[in-house]
C-alpha positions in Angstrom: 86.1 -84.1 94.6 82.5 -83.3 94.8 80.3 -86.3 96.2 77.6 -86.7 93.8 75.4 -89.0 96.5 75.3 -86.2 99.2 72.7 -83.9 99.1 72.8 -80.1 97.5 72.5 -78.7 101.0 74.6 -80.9 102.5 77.7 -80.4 99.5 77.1 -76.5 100.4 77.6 -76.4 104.4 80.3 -78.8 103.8 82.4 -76.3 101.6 85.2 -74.2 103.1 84.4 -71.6 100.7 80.7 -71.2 101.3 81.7 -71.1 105.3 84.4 -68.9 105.1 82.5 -66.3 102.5 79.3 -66.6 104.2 81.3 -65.8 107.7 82.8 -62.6 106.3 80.1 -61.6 104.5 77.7 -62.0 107.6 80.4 -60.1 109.6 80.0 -56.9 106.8 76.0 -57.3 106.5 76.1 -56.8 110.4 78.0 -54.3 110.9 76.1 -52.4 108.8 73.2 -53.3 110.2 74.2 -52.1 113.5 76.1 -49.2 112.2 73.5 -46.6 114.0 74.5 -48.6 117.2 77.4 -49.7 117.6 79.5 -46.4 115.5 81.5 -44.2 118.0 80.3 -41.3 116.2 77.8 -40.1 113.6 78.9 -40.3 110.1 78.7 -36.5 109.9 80.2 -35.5 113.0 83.0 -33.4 112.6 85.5 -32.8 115.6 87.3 -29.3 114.8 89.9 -30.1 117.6 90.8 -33.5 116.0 91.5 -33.2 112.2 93.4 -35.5 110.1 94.7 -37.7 113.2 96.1 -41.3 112.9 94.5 -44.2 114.5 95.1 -44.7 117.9 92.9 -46.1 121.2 90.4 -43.0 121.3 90.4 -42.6 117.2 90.5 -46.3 116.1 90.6 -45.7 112.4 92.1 -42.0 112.3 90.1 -39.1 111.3 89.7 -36.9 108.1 90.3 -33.1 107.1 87.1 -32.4 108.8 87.8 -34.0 112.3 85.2 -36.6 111.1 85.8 -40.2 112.4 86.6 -42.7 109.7 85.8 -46.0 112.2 82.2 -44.9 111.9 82.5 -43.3 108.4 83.0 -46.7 107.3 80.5 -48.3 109.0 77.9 -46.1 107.5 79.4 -46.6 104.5 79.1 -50.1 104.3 75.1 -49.4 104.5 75.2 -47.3 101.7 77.5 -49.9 99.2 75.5 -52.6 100.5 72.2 -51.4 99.9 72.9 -50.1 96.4 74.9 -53.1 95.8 71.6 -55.6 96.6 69.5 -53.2 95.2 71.2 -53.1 91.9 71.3 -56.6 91.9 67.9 -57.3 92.8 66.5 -55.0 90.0 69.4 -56.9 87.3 68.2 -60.6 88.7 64.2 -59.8 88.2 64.5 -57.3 84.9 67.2 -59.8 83.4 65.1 -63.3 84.9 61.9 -62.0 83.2 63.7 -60.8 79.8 65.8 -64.3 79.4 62.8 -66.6 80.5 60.7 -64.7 78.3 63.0 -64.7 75.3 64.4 -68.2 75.4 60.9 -69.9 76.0 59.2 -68.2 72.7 62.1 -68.3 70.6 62.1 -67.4 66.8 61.8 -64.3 65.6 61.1 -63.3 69.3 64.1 -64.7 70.6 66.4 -62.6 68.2 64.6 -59.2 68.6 65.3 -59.4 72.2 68.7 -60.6 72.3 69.9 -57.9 69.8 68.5 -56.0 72.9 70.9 -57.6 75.1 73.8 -57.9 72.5 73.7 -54.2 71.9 74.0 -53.5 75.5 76.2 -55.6 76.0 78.8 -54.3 73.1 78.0 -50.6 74.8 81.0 -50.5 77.1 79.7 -50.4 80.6 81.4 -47.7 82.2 80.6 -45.0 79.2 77.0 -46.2 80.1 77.1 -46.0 83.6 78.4 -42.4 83.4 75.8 -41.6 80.3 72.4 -42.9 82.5 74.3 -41.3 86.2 74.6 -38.0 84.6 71.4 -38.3 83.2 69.1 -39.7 86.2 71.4 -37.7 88.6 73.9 -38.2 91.2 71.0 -39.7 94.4 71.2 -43.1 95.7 68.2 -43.9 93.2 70.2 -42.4 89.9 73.1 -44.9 90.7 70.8 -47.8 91.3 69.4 -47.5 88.2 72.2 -46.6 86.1 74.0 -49.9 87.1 71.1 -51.6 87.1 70.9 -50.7 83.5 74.3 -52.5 82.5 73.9 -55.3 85.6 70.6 -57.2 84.0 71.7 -58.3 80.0 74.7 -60.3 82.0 71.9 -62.6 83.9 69.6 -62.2 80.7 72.0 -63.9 78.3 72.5 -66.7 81.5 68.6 -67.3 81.9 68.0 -67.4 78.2 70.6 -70.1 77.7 69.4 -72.0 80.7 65.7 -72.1 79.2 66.7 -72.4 75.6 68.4 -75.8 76.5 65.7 -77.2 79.0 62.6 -76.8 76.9 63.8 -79.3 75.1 64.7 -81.6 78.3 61.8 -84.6 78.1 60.4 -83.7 81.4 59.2 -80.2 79.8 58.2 -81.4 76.8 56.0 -84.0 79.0 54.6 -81.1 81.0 53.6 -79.5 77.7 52.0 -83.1 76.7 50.0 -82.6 79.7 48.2 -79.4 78.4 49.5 -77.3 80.9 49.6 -73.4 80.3 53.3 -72.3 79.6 53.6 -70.0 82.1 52.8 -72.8 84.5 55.5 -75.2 82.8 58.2 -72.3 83.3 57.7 -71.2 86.7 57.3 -74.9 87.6 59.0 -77.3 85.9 61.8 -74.8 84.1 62.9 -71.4 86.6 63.5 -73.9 89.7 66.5 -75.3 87.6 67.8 -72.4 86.5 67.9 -71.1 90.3 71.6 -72.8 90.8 73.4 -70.7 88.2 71.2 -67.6 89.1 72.3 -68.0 92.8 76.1 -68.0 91.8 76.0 -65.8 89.6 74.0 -63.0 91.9 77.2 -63.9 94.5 79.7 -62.5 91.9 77.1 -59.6 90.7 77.2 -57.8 94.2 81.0 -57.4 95.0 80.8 -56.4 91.1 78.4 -53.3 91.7 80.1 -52.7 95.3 83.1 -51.9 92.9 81.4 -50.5 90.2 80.1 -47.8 92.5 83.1 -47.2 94.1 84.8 -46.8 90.8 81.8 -44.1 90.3 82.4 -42.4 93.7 85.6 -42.3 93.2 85.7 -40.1 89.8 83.7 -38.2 91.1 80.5 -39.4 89.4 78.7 -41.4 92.0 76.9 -40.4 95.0 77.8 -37.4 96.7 77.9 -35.9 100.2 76.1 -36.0 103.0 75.7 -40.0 101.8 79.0 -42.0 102.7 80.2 -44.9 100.8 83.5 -46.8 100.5 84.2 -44.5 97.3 83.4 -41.3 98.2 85.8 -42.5 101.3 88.1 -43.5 99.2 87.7 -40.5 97.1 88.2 -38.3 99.8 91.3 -40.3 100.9 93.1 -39.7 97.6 94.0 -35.8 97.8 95.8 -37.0 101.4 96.9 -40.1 100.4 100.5 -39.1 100.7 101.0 -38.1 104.5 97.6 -39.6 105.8 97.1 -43.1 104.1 94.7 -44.2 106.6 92.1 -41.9 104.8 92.3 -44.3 102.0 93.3 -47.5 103.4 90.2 -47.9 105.5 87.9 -48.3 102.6 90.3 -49.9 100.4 90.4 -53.0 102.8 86.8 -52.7 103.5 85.9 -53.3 99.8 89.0 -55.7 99.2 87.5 -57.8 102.3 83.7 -57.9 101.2 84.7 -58.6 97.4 86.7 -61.9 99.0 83.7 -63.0 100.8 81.5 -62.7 97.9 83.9 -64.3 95.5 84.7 -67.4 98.2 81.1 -67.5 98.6 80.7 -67.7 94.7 83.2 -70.7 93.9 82.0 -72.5 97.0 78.4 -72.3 95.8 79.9 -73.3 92.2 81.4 -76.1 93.3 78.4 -77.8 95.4 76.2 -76.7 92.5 78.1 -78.3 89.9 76.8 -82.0 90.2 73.2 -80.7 90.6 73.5 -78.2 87.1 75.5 -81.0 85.2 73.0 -83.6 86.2 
């Protein structure tokens, strides 16, 4: 059970969860950091004398139909899912803060023009719009940020419009708005700080989503596209050899199935220490 009395930071480094997913997600986030470093090979770097060979002491991972070494393959790729990854969900956490704060603090007629917004994105089914904006904006690192940017923020908007839709009414803000104080003043202080809980979870579960959502992308042939490396156009790749050389495929399949469970355990830790603090 979840000790009410201890503090927030306290409830947090003593969760299993939060240690465990913050380990392995530390663990990914350096390695691909130190991918330029610490990679045997570059990502590109194809070996003509070495094609499609199985993991062994001098080829940890195997190697690919071009003699290219999947160890560092991967750890390039995790770069590039990262970064698009936090920079999807950095774009979805400030477009979709902004939009819900907005909409739930004004309200009325306000309030419903912009959640029709959000309500018919959200009925638009994601994928069919991922494809739509990708094809659109183009198949670069930037074209597949924004494109699941695009379906990532009306999830946190619908979130932070709840949030300040119930805590307007809460007497402390309603005090603060006795005071005289100017309402952007009474949101960024009084309102967004408790909203920061549930945005924090919910960016955990956001990340390992996108990681996935651009594999998905990668993988259909729609994402990002060579010289860039991901864990989709990995696995991509894998799939024509998957048969006789699974290790094409397998690499990047645990890679991503790792990461996700990091996030996730980070998630329902965070959830968990959070819950007294949110319910209170």
């Amino acid at each position: 059970m979840t000790d009410p009395n201890r503090s927030t930071w306290d409830r947090i480094r003593g969760d299993r969860s939060v240690r465990l997913g913050a380990a392995i997600v530390g663990v990914v986030t350096g390695l691909a950091l130190l991918a330029p470093w610490i990679a045997p090979y570059g990502f590109e770097a194809q070996h003509a004398d070495a094609l499609l060979q199985p993991p062994s002491s001098t080829w940890w991972l195997g190697t690919d139909r071009l003699g290219r070494d999947v160890a560092s393959r991967l750890l390039f790729g995790a770069r590039i899912s990262m970064t698009v990854a936090l920079a999807t969900s950095a774009i979805a956490m400030v477009l979709g803060t902004l939009w819900g704060a907005i909409s739930g603090w004004v309200g009325g007629r306000v309030d419903e023009a912009m959640m029709r917004v959000v309500d018919a994105l959200y009925a638009f089914p994601d994928l069919l719009l991922v494809v739509f904006v990708a094809t659109w904006l183009g198949q670069s690192m930037v074209g597949i940020v924004l494109s699941l940017s695009v379906v990532s923020w009306v999830t946190v908007a619908r979130l932070v419009r709840g949030e300040v839709h119930v805590l307007r009414e809460r007497p402390f803000v309603e005090a603060a708005r006795a005071l005289g104080l100017p309402p952007s003043r009474v949101v960024v202080r009084h309102v967004m700080p408790m909203v920061v809980g549930p945005l924090l979870i919910t960016l955990t579960f956001r990340i390992p989503a996108v990681i996935l959502a651009e594999s998905t992308l990668s993988f259909i042939g729609l994402g990002l596209q060579a010289p860039l490396s991901s864990w989709g156009v990995m696995a991509a790749e894998g799939w024509v050899a998957m048969a006789f050389h699974p290790h094409l495929i397998l690499a990047p399949a645990v890679a991503m199935c790792v990461t996700i469970f990091g996030f996730h355990l980070l998630g329902e830790g965070l959830r968990r220490a959070l819950a007294v603090q949110v319910d209170a």
